[in-house]
N, C-alpha and C positions, 0 to 999 in steps of 0.2 A: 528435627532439631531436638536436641538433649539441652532437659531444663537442669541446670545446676544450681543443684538444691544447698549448698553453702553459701554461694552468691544471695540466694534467696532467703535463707535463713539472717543471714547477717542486714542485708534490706530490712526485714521485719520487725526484727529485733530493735536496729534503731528507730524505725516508724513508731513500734511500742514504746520506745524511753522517750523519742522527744512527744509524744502524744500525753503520758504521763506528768513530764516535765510542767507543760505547759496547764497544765488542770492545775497543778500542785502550785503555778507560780500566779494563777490567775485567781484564786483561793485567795491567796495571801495578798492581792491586790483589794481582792472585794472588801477582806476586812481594813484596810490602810480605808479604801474610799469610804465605808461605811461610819469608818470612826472619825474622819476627815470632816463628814458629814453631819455627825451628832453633836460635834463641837461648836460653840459657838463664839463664831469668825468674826460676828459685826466689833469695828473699833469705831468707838463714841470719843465725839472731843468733849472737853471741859464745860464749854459753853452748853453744849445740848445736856445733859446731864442738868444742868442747873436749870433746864428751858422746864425739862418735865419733872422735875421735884416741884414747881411753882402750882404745877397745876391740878 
């Protein structure tokens, strides 16, 4: 059996770009979740704000 080496080459090729792809778009996730994360999310009502100034 004859391996056909364009077949193969082109298989590879796209293994490398979506291998790539996905490093590059997981990256830019981490920083999204990172900065998602440093923010700070808690919403206070009115009332509570006035609970702990008293105290």
């Amino acid at each position: 059996m004859e391996l056909n080496w364009i077949i193969l080459a082109v298989v590879l090729v796209c293994a490398i770009a979506l291998i790539l792809y996905l490093i590059k778009k997981n990256q830019r996730d981490k920083k999204d979740v990172t900065k998602f994360f440093n923010t700070d999310t808690t919403i206070r009502k009115e009332s509570e704000l006035d609970e702990e100034e008293e105290y």
